[in-house]
N, C-alpha and C positions, 0 to 999 in steps of 0.2 A: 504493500500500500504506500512503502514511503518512496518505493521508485515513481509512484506516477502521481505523489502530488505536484500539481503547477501551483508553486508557493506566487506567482505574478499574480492572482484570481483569488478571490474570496473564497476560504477554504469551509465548505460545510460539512463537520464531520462527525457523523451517527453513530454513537455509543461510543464506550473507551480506547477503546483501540485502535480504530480508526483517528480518533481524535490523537493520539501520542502518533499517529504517525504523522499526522501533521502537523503539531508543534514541533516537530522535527528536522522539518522541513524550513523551521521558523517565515511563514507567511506574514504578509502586513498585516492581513486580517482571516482570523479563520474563527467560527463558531462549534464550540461545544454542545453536541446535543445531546443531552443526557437523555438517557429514555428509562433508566432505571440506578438506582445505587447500587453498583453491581458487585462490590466487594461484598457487602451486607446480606445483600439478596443471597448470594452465593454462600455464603458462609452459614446463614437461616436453613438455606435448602440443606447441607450438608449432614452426614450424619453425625458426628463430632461438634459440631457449631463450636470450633473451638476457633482461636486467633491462631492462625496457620499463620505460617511465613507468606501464602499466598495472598491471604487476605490483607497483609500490612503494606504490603506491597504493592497491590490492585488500591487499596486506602490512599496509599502516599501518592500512588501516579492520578488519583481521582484530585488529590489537593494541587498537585501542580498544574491539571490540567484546568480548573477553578480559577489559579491565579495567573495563569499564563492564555489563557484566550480573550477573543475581544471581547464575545459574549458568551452567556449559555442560552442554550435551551433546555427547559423544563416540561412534561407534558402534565403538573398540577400545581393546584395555588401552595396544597398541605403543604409541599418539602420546601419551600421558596426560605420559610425560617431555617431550617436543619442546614443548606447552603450559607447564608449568614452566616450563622451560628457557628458551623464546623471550619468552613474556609474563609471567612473573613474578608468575605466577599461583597460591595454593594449591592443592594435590592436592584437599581438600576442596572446592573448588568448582566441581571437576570430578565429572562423573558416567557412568559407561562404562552404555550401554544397547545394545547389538549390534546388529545388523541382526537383524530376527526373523524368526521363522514360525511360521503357526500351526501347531501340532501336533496336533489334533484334524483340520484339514482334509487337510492333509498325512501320510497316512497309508503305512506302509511295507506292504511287498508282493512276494509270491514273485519269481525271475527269472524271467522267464518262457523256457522251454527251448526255444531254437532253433539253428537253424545259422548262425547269425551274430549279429556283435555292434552292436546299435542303440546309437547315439551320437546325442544330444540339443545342440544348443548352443542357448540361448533365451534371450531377453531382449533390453536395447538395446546395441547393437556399437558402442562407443567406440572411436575412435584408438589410448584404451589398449592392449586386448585386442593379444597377440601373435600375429596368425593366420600368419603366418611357421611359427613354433614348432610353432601346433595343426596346421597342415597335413602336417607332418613328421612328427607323430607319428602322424595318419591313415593315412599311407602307408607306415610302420614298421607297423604295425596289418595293414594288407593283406598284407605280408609271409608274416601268419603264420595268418589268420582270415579269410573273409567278414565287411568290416562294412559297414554301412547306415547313413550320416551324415545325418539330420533336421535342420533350422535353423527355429528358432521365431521369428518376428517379433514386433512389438507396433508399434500406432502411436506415430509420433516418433522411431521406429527409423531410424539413421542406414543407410546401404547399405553397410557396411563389413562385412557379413554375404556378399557377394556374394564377396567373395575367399578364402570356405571353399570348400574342395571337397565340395560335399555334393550328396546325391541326391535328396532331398525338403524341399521347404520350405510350411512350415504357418506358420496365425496364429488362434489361439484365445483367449478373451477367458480371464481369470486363472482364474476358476471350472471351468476347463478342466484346469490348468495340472496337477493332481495326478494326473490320469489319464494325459494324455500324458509326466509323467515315469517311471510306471510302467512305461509302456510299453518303457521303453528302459532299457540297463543302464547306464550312468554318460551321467556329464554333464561338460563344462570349465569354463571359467572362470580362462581363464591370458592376466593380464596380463602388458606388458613389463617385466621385472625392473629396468631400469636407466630407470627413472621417477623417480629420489630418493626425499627424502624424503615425498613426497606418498604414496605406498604402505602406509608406516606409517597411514592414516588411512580407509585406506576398504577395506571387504567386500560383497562382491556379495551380492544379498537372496535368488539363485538356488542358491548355495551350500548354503544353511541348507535352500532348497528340497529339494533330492536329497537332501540328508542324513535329512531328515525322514521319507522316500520311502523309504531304506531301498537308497540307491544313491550307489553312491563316486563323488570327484569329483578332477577331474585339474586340478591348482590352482599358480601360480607361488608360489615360498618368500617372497616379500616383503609380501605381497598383507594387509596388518593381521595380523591375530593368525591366519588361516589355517594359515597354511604350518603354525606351530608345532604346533599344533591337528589338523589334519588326520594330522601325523606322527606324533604322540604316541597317537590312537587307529586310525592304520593304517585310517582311511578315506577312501584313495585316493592320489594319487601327487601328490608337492611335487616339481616340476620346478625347480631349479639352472640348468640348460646345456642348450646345444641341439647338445651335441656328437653325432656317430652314435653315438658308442656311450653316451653318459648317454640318449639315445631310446631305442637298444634295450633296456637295463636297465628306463625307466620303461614299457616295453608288455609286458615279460613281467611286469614286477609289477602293473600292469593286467587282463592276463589270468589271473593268480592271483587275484584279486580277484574278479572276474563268471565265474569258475567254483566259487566257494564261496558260496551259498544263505547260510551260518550266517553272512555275516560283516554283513548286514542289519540286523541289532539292532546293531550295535556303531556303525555310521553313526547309527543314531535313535537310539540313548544319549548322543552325543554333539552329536545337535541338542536335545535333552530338556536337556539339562547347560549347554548355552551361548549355544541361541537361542529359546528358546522366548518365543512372544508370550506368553504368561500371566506370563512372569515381567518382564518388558519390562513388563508394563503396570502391573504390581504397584510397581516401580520409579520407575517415572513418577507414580504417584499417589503414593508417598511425597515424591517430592522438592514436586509441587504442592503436597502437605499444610505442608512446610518452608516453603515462600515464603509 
């Protein structure tokens, strides 16, 4: 990567590594785009969570890359303090741009009325993901409704998708992706809460998806700026605990939810308000215009 940056050109560089290869390069100007704390994250996922030599190491080159680029990027408001905080960095030289979606492609769409409730899970199945939790709540779910659990693959997909309990699994290329979440009335996306601080910094890009769609989504309270977000426009359910009864609570408020049609627009008003790619992109062209 460090042979073909052109340090003459504004250097934008997506996650750690690519970023130290372009501070390498030392450009006049290059951006840090964080997409996650990846020392933390990694060290969470691990099975030891101990301070490896790798982790101090991925930590230190995360600080130099904070005080050595022109900007960052961040995709939530949460981590904007934990940067302050840990690198000693200006608020202004940070710049929150979300995970986006389009919203022209992602288009929202009636429920469609059946005797059961279609459940989508799609995308790549990290370590993170809590399928403990999701699978509890499937089966709280059954309790009370016929549902139909779909599992969406993508290449690079890890097989950590194999320990949902689900009834059909598909794999459709993204162009795909807005139809098939039409098809079904909400979607998850609940990582493990007790991840640390890594959680603060990262949002699922499928999230933004359903919402777009016009379909609630069942999402863990730590998860970047989610949890809060999700709560405050009541499109869909911010799981806390995986006690039996904080489950039963979070599937009849589920099933409040995919049995009201009108609450569709209030999901797409709140991917319109916070993810939209048009404003993502608007964002990003002013900060290039700054450098």
């Amino acid at each position: 990567m460090w042979l073909r940056v052109d340090s003459s050109k504004i250097v934008h560089a997506r996650s750690t590594l690519p970023a130290l290869a372009a501070m390498l390069k030392f450009p006049n100007a290059w951006v840090w785009d964080c997409r996650s704390l990846q020392a933390d994250q990694r060290r969470a996922l691990s099975p030891k969570q101990k301070r490896s030599i790798a982790f101090v190491v991925m930590r230190f080159i995360e600080y130099i890359l904070a005080k050595q680029s022109s900007s960052i990027i961040v995709i939530t408001k949460s981590v904007v303090p934990i940067f302050i905080s840990w690198y000693k960095v200006p608020k202004s030289k940070i710049h929150v741009i979300p995970t986006c979606v389009d919203v022209a492609k992602f288009q929202e769409k009636p429920f469609e009325k059946v005797n059961e409730i279609k459940v989508l899970f799609a995308g790549t199945f990290s370590p993170a993901y809590d399928v403990r939790l999701i699978n509890k709540f499937i089966r709280k779910m059954k309790e009370y409704t016929p549902v139909a659990v779909t599992v969406a693959t993508s290449l690079g997909s890890t097989e950590n998708w194999k320990q949902v309990e689900y009834d059909k699994l598909v794999s459709v290329p993204h162009d795909d992706m807005p139809t098939l979440i039409q098809e079904h009335h909400l979607g998850f996306s609940v990582w493990k809460n007790d991840l640390g601080i890594c959680l603060t910094s990262v949002a699922s890009t499928k999230t933004a998806e359903f919402l777009a769609c016009g379909r609630p989504i069942v999402i863990n309270s730590l998860q970047g700026d989610f949890g809060t977000l999700i709560k405050e426009y009541n499109a869909g359910v911010v799981t806390y605990s995986e006690k039996d009864d904080e489950i039963r609570s979070y599937v009849l408020e589920i099933l409040e939810l995919v049995q009201d049609d009108s609450t569709r627009k209030r999901y797409r008003e709140l991917a319109l308000k916070e993810f939209s790619l048009d404003q993502g992109l608007e964002d990003l062209i002013k900060l290039y215009q700054e450098l």
